[in-house]
LUMLO-815834 format. One record per residue (C-alpha): x, y, z. Coordinates in steps of 0.02 Angstrom, whole numbers, padded with zeros to 5 digits, always signed. Layout:
N
XYZ;...
//
This chain:
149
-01147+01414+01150;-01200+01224+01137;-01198+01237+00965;-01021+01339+00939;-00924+01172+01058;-01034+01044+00947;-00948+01120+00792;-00776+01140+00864;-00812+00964+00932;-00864+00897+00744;-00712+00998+00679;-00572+00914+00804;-00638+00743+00750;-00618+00794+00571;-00459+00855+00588;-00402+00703+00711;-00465+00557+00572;-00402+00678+00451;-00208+00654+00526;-00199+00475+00520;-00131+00390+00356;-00216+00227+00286;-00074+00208+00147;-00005+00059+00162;+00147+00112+00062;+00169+00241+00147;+00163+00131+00326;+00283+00017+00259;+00409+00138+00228;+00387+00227+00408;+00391+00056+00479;+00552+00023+00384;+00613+00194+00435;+00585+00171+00603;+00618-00026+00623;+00752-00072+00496;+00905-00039+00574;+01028-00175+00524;+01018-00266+00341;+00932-00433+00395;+00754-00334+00432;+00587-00418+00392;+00400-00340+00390;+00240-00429+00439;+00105-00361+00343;-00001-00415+00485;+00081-00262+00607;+00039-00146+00448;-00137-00196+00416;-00264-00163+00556;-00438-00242+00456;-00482-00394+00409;-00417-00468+00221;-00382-00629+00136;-00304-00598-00034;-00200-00435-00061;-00146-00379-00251;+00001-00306-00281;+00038-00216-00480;+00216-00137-00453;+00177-00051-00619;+00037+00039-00706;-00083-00077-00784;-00253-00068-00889;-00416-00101-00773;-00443-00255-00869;-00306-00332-00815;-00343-00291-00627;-00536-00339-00659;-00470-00499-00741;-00349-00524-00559;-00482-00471-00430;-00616-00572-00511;-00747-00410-00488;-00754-00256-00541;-00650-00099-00480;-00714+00033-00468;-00548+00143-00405;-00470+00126-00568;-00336+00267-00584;-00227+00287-00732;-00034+00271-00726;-00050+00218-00546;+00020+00076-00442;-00117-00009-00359;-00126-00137-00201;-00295-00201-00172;-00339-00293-00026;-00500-00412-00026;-00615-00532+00090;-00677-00634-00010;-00754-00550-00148;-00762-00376-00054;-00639-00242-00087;-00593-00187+00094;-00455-00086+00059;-00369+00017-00100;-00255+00124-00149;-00190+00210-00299;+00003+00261-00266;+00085+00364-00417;+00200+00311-00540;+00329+00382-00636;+00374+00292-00801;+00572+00377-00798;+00634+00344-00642;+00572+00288-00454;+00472+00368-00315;+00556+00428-00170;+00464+00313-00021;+00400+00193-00167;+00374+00010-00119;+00433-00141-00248;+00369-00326-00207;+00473-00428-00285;+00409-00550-00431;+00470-00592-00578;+00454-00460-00723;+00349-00578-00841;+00204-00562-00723;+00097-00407-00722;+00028-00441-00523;+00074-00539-00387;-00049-00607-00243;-00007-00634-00078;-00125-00711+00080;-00087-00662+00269;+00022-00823+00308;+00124-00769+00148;+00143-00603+00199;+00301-00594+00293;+00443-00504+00183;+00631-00468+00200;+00675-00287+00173;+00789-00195+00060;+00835-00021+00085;+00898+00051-00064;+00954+00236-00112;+00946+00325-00265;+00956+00505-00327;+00784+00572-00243;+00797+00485-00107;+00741+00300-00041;+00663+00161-00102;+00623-00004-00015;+00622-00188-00099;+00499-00338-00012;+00561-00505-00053;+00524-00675+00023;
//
């Protein structure tokens, strides 16, 4: 019997970490959802991210694992092809990642664009240059949502 509640215990906690959603993309977007109301909206990344970073690295595009090696200064080791990565460091840790999908013909429904100029393959922003004005903007599949500052 003590055995059969330890496992449904063990099993609830799985299934309770299991329902909460570390994408930051996707948390932007529900916090836009949810937030944005008018068109003069801005986003703190600070009320997104709950852990501790210094540097985070935004690639709106796909780009070769060099090039995000040659960015982060280290190694990383989450390389994913034809993805959109944001990386967030402290220091010279990697304390958060993620690999959001890409789609070379058209945009993602829910996708996330920082805007920088096109000539640069990355941008990098700190937590005191974090704060962004929001763009809502529709298109055939759905929603997107331009950052700006």
């Amino acid at each position: 019997m003590k055995k059969r509640l330890l496992y449904l215990l063990l099993f609830t906690a799985t299934l309770y970490a299991g329902c909460s959603n570390n994408n930051i993309e996707h948390n932007i977007g529900k916090k836009i959802q949810d937030e944005c109301k008018t068109d003069s909206c801005t986003l703190v990344m600070a009320q997104i991210v709950k852990f501790k970073w210094d540097k985070m690295y935004v690639f709106n595009a796909p780009v070769s694992l060099e090039v995000i090696n040659q960015a982060l200064g280290v190694k990383y080791p989450y390389y994913v092809e034809f993805t959109r990565p944001i990386i967030f460091m402290n220091g010279s840790e990697i304390v958060h990642y993620e690999n959001n999908k890409s789609n070379v013909e058209s945009l993602i429904a829910g996708q996330v664009i920082f805007d920088y100029p096109d000539s640069l393959k990355y941008q990098v922003y700190t937590p005191k240059k974090s704060t962004f004005k929001v763009m809502q903007k529709k298109f055939n599949d759905g929603v997107y949502y331009k950052l700006y500052q």
